[in-house]
C-alpha positions in Angstrom: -54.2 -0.4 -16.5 -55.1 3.0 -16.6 -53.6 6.0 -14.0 -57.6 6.9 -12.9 -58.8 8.7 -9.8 -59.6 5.1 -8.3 -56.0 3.9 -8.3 -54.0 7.6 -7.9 -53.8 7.1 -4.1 -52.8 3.5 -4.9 -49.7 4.4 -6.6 -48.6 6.5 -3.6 -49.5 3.4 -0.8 -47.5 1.1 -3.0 -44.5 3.2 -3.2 -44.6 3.8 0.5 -44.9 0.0 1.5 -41.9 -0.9 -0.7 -40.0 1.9 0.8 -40.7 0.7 4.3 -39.3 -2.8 3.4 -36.4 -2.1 1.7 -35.5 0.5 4.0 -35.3 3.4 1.0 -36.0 6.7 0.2 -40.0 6.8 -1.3 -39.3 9.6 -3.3 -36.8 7.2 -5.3 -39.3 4.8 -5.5 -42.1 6.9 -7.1 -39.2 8.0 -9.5 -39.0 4.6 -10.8 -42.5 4.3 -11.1 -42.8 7.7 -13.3 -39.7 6.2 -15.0 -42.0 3.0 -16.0 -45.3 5.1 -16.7 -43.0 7.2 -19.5 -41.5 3.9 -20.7 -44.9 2.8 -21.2 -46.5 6.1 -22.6 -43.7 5.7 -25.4 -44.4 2.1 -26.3 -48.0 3.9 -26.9 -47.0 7.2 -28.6 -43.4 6.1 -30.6 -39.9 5.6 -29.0 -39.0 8.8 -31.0 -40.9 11.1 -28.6 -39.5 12.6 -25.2 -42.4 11.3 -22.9 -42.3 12.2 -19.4 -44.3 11.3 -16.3 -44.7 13.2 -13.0 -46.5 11.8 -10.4 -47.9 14.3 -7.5 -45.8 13.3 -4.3 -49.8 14.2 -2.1 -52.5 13.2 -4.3 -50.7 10.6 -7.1 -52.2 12.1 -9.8 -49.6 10.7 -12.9 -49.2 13.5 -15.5 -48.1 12.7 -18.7 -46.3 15.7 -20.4 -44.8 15.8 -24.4 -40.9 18.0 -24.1 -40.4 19.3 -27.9 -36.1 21.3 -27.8 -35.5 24.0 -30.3 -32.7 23.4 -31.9 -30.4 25.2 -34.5 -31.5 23.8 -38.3 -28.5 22.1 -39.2 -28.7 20.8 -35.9 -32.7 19.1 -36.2 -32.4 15.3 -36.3 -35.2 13.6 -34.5 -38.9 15.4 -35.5 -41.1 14.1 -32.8 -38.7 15.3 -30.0 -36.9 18.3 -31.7 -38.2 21.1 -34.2 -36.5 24.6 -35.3 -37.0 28.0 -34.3 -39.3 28.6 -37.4 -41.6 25.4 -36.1 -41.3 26.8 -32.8 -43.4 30.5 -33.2 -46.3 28.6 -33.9 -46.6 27.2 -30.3 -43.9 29.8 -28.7 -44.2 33.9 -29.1 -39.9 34.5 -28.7 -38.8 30.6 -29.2 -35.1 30.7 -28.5 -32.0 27.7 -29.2 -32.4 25.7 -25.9 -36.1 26.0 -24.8 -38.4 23.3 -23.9 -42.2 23.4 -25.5 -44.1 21.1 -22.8 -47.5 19.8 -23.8 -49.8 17.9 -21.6 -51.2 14.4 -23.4 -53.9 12.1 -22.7 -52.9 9.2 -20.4 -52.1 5.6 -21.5 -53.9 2.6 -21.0 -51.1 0.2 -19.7 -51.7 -3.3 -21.6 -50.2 -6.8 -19.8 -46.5 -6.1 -21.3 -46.6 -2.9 -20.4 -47.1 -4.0 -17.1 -44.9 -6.3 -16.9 -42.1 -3.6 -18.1 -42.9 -0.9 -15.4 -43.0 -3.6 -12.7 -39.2 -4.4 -14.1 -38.0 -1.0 -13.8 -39.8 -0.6 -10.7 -37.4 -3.7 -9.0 -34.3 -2.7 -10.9 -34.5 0.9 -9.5 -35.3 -0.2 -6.2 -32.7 -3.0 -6.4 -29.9 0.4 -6.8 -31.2 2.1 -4.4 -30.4 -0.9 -2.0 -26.9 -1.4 -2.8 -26.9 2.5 -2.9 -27.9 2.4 1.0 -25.9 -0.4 1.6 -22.6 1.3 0.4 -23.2 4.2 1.9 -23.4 2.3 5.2 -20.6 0.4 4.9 -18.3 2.2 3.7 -17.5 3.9 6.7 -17.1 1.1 8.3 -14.2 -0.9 6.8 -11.7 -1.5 9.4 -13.7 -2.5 12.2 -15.4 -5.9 13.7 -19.0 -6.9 12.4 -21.2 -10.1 14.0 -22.7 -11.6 11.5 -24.7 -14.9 10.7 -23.9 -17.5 8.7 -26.3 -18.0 5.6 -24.0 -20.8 3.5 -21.6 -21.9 1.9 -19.7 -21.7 -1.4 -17.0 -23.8 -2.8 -15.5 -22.8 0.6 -15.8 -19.0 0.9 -18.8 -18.2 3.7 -21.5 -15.7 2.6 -22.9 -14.2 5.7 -25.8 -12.0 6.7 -24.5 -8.5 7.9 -28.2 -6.9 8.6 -28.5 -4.9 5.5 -27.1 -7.4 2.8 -24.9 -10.0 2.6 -20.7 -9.9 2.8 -18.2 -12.5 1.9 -15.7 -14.1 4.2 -13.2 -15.7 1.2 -11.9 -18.7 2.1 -8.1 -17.8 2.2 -9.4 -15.4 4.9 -10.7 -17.7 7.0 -8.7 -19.5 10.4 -7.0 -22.7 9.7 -9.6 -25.3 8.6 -12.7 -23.3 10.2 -16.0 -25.0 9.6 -19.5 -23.2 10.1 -22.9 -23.8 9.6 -25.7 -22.1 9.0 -27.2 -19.6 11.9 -23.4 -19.7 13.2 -22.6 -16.4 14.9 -19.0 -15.0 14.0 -17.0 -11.9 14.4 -15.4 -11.0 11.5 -13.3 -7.9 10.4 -14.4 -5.5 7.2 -11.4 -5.5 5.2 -13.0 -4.0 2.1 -16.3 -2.0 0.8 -16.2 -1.7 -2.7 -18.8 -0.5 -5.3 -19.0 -3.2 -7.9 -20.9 -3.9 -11.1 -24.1 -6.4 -9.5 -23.6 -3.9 -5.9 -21.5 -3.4 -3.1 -19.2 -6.2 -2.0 -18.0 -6.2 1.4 -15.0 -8.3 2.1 -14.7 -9.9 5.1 -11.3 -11.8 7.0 -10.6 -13.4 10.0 -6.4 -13.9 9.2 -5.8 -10.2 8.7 -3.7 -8.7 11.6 -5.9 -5.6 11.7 -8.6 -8.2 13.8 -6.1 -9.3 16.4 -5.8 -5.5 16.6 -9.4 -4.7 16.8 -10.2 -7.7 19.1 -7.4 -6.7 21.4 -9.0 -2.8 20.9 -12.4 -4.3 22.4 -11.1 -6.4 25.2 -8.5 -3.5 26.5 -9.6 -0.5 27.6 -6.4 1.5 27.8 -6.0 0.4 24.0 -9.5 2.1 23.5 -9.0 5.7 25.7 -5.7 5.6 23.7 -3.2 5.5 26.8 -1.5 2.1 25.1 -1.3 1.8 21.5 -0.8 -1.2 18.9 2.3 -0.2 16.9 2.3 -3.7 15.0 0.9 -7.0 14.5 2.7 -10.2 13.0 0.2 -13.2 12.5 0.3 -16.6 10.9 -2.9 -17.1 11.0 -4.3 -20.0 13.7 -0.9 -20.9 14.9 1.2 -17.9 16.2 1.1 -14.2 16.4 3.2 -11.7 18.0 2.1 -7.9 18.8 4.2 -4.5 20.0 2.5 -2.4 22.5 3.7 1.1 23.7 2.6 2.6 27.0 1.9 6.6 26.7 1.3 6.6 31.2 4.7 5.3 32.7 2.5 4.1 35.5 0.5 1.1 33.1 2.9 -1.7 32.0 1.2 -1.9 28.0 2.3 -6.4 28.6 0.3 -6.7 31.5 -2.3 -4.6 30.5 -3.1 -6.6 27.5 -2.6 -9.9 29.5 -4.8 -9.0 31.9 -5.8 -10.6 35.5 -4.3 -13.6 35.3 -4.1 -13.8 31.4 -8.2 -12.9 30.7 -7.7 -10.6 28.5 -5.5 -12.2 26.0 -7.4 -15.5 26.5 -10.3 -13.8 25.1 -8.3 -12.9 21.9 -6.7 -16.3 21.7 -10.2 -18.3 21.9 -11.5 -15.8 19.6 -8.5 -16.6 17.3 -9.2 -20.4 17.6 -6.0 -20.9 20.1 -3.5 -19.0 18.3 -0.2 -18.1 20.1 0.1 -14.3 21.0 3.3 -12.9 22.1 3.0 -9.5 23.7 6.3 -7.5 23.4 7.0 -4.2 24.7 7.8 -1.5 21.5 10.9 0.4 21.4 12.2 3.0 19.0 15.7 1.3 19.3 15.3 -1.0 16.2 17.7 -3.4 17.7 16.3 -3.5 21.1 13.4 -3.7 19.8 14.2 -7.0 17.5 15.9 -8.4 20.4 12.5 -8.4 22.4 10.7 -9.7 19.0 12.3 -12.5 19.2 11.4 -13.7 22.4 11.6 -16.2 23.8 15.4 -16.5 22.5 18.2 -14.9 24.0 20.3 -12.5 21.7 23.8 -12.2 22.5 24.7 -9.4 19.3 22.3 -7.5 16.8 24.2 -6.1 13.8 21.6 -3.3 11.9 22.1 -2.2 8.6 19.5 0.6 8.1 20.3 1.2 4.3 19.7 -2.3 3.3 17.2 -2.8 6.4 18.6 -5.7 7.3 20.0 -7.0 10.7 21.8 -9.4 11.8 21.1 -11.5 14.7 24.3 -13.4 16.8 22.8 -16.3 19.0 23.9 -18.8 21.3 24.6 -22.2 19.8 21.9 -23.7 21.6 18.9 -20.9 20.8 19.6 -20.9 18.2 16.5 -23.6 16.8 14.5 -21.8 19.2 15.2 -18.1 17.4 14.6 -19.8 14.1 11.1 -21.6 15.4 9.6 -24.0 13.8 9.5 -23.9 9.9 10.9 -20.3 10.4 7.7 -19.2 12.4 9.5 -17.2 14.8 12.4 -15.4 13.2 9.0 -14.9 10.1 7.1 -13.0 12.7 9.5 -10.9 13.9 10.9 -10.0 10.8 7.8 -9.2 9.7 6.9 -7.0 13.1 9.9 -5.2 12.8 9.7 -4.8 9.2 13.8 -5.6 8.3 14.8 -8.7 6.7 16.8 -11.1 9.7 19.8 -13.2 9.3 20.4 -15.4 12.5 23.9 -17.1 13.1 25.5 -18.6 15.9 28.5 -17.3 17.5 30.8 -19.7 16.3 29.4 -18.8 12.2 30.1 -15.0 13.7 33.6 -16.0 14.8 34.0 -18.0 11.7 33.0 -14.9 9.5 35.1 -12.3 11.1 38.3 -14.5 11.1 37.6 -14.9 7.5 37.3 -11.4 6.6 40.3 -10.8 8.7 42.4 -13.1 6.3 40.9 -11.6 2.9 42.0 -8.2 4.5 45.5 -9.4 5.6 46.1 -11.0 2.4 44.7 -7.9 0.7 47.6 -5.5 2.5 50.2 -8.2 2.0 49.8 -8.7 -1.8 49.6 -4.9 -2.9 51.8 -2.9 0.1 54.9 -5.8 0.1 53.9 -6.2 3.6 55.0 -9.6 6.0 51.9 -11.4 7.5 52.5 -9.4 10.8 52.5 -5.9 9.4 49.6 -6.5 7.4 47.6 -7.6 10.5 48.8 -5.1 12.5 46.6 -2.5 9.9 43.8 -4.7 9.6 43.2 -5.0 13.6 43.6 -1.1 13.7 40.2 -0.9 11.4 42.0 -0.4 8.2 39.9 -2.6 5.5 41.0 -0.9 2.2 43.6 0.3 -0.2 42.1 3.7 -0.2 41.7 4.1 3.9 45.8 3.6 4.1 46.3 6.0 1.1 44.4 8.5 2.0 44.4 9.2 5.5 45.7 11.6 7.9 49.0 9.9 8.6 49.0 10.9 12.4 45.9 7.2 12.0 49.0 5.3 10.9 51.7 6.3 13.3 49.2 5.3 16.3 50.4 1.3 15.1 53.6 0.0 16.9 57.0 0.2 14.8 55.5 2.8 12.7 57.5 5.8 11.8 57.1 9.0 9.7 59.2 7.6 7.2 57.4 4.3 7.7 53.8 5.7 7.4 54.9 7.8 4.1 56.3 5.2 2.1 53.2 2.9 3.1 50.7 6.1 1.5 53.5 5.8 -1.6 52.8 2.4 -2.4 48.9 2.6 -1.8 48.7 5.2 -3.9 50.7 3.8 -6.7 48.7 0.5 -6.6 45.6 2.9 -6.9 47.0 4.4 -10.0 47.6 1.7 -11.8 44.4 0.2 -11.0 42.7 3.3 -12.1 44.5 3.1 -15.6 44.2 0.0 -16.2 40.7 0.4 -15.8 40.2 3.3 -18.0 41.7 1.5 -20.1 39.4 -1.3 -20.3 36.6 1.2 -20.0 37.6 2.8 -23.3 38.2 -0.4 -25.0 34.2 -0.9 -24.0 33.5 1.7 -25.9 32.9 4.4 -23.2 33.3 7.4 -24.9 35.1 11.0 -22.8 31.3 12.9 -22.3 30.9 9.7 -19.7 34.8 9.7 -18.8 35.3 13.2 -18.0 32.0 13.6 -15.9 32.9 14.6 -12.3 32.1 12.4 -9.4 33.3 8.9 -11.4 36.1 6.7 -10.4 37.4 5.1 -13.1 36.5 2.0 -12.0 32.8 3.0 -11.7 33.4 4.0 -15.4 34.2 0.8 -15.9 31.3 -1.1 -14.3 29.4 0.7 -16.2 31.0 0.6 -19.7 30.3 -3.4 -19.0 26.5 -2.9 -18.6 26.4 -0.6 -21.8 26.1 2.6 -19.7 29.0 4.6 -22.2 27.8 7.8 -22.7 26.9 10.6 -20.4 22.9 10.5 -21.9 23.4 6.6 -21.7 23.7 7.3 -17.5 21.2 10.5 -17.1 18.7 8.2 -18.4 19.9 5.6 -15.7 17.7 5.1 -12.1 18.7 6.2 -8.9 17.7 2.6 -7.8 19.7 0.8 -10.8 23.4 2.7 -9.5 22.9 2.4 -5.7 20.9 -1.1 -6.0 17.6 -1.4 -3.8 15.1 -3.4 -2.3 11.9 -4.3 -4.0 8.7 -5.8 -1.7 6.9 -8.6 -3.8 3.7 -10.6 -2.0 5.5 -9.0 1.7 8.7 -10.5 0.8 11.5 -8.2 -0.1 13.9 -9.2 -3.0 17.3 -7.4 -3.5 17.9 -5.0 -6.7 21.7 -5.1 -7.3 23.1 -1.5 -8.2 25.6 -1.3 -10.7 27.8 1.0 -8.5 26.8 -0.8 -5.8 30.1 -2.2 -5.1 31.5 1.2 -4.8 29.3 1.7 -1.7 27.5 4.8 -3.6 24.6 5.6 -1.6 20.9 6.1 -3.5 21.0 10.0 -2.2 24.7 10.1 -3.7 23.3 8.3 -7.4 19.7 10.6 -7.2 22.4 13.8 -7.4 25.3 12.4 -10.0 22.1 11.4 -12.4 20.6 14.7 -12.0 23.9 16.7 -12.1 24.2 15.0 -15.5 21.2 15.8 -16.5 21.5 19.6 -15.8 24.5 19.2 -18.2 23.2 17.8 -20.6 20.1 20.2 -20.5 17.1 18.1 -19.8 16.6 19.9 -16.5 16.3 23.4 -15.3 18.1 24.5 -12.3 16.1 27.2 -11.6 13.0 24.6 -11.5 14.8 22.2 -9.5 15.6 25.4 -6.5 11.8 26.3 -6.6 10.7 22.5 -6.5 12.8 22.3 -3.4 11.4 25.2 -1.4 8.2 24.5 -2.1 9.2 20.8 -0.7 10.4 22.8 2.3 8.1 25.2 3.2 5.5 22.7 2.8 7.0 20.2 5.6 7.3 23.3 7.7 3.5 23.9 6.9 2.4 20.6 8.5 5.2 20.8 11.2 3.0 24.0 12.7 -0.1 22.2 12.0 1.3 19.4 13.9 
């Protein structure tokens, strides 16, 4: 085929037709027909040259143009595309490294192969600019609801028609045991747009707790002008689900504005959801009170929170206490997850249980190391006192508070804690030396000899053995894995060392030993500061 006069307006018609259809730029379609025309010319003229084609965007005239680069000598390695700035002056007058020589050549008659090869370029080009368009439109759009149209199925993950391409709705994503068929109309949430190697993938789900969100979003309008807000969702997916509104207007109750007239609203979430369970609860920024109403519908009689460990502690009546725990866990898995802290749930009597035994290791504790009867050592237990260390070191007016106690009394009680201490604290310097702890990590300030100890026994015996240790693996953490947390035991852990307490004796030592400026550290700091105050007077 050759470009003539007869088929130059062609070229442009063609390009605008497939344009129209695949809902693209024309401009990139005529690129990937000049593309083909120059793959083409080179078949005709050698692979060597630098062919290029540029078809006029009004009258589709294709011209075919030669591109010749001066280059330094040494520098020359293809001939037909390349030549020197000697080889230059003979078609240039002031040829300089860097310029282009253009010369116009004859067009080429395009044979059946030929053909064949533009018309691939042509689809491949125009197959890009698709997915181009189609990520561009989408990927704005992740985290909201799409309808889309079922197209079929495959090995049990639905590919669905979303207007301008296809998405994927994965079959872990789908509700229970869903079934669709072709032409089925679903709502779906975008949980992902990503650019990938054959185009854009859009990920679709219909278990992710952003969709109750989004659903509930749609259906309530106080949700959508902003007056309530969703501050969590908790779902297992096509059974149960709970979810914590807030109310910004003291005047709309955010539960019955999300129930609606006699339970509308939700039911149009719950039918959506294929019957799942929703339990509305009110949000509070009282952690406990707020687990307390996540756990509905069980009655809490005590909440115990531990905000370093985020973990809580839940004391229930005998008899709720299957209905805290739910079925297979459901419940107390919901609201652990709403709230975000891990949950331990215990009857009153295991509370009582506890407590008493705790009571007896502390008795027993006071009563083996002071020389105390059963009754004295009680008597400091029930007045809060749970250590060796609380009785040694405290102001003694705490101790003369207890009945029979006296000056003399409260002094020689200090005495013996103190001496019990001692020997304690040899003993285990002792045992820390013998494990090879050597005096850079002995004599290093903010260390109980104990803690020396502890960590002599996990080969922490110098002071660049522990500057090289993590804040996490002193003070002991939590690690989330697949939205379950796991516990990372500290080695000073036991010694109740805080992380912020572990972050400074790690880098104190490291100042010391010299692998961290001061100076640096001051200037990091402020810069930490005055950029918090920064977005504070944004805010």
């Amino acid at each position: 085929m050759a470009i003539t006069s007869a088929n130059q307006l062609e070229l442009l018609q063609t390009a605008e037709a497939v344009a129209r259809e695949k809902m693209i730029d024309p401009g990139l379609v005529i690129e990937a027909m000049e593309e083909s025309l120059a793959r083409a010319a080179k078949s005709r003229y050698g692979a060597e040259m630098d062919i290029r084609v540029a078809i006029d965007r009004k009258t589709g005239r294709a011209t075919f143009t030669r591109v010749r680069t001066v280059v330094e000598e040494e520098l020359l390695e293809n001939y037909q595309s390349e030549f020197t700035v000697e080889q230059a002056k003979q078609y240039m007058a002031d040829p300089e490294v860097g310029q282009e020589f253009v010369e116009e050549v004859p067009p080429v008659e395009m044979g059946r192969i030929a053909a064949q090869s533009a018309k691939q370029v042509i689809l491949q080009k125009v197959r890009e600019a698709e997915r181009d368009r189609q990520f561009e439109e989408f990927k704005d759009r992740a985290g909201t609801i799409i309808n889309a149209l079922v197209k079929r199925e495959e090995y049990g993950n639905v590919i669905v028609d979303v207007g301008a391409g296809e998405a994927i709705l994965r079959r872990n994503e789908k509700i229970g045991r869903e079934a669709y068929r072709p032409n089925d109309r679903i709502r779906c949430y975008i949980k992902d747009v990503r650019r990938e190697q054959r185009g854009p993938q859009i990920f679709l789900s219909r278990t992710a707790p952003e969709f109750m969100a989004e659903l509930f979003k749609m259906e309530v309008p106080e949700i959508y002008d902003g007056i309530i807000e969703i501050k969590a969702v908790a779902r297992d997916p096509g059974s149960r689900a709970k979810i914590a509104v807030i109310s910004y207007d003291g005047s709309i109750d955010p539960v019955g504005a999300c129930v609606g007239m006699r339970g509308s609203r939700v039911q149009a979430v719950v039918n959506e959801l294929q019957g799942e369970k929703i339990d509305i609860i009110p949000w509070n920024e009282d952690q406990p009170t707020f687990l307390v109403n996540a756990l509905q519908p069980a009655e809490v009689s005590k909440v115990v929170l531990d905000e370093e460990a985020g973990k809580i502690e839940v004391v229930v009546p005998e008899e709720q206490l299957s209905l805290a725990i739910g079925r297979r866990g459901q419940n107390v898995r919901l609201a652990s997850q709403l709230t975000g802290l891990d949950i331990d749930i215990m009857t009153e009597a295991d509370e009582s249980a506890r407590r008493q035994a705790e009571f007896e290791t502390r008795t027993k504790l006071f009563m083996d190391n002071l020389d105390l009867d059963e009754f004295f050592a009680q008597l400091l237990v029930s007045e809060g006192f749970t250590n060796l260390e609380e009785v040694a070191y405290v102001e003694q007016d705490e101790l003369l508070v207890i009945d029979g106690v006296d000056s003399d009394t409260a002094s020689e009680l200090q005495a013996r804690a103190r001496d019990v201490l001692e020997a304690a604290s040899k003993a285990a310097l002792e045992s820390a030396r013998a494990l090879g702890a050597e005096d850079s990590l002995i004599e290093f300030d903010g260390l109980t000899p104990q803690m020396i100890e502890a960590l002599a026994k996990d080969d922490v015996k110098t002071l660049e053995d522990f500057a090289t240790c993590a804040d996490w693996e002193l003070a002991g953490g939590w690690t989330t894995v697949d939205g379950e947390r796991h516990k990372d035991d500290g080695v000073l852990e036991p010694f109740e060392v805080s992380l912020e307490e572990a972050q400074h004796l790690v880098m104190t030592a490291r100042i010391l030993l010299g692998w961290v400026d001061p100076a640096e550290l001051e200037a990091d700091a402020e810069e930490t500061e005055d950029g918090d105050l920064t977005e504070e007077t944004e805010a």
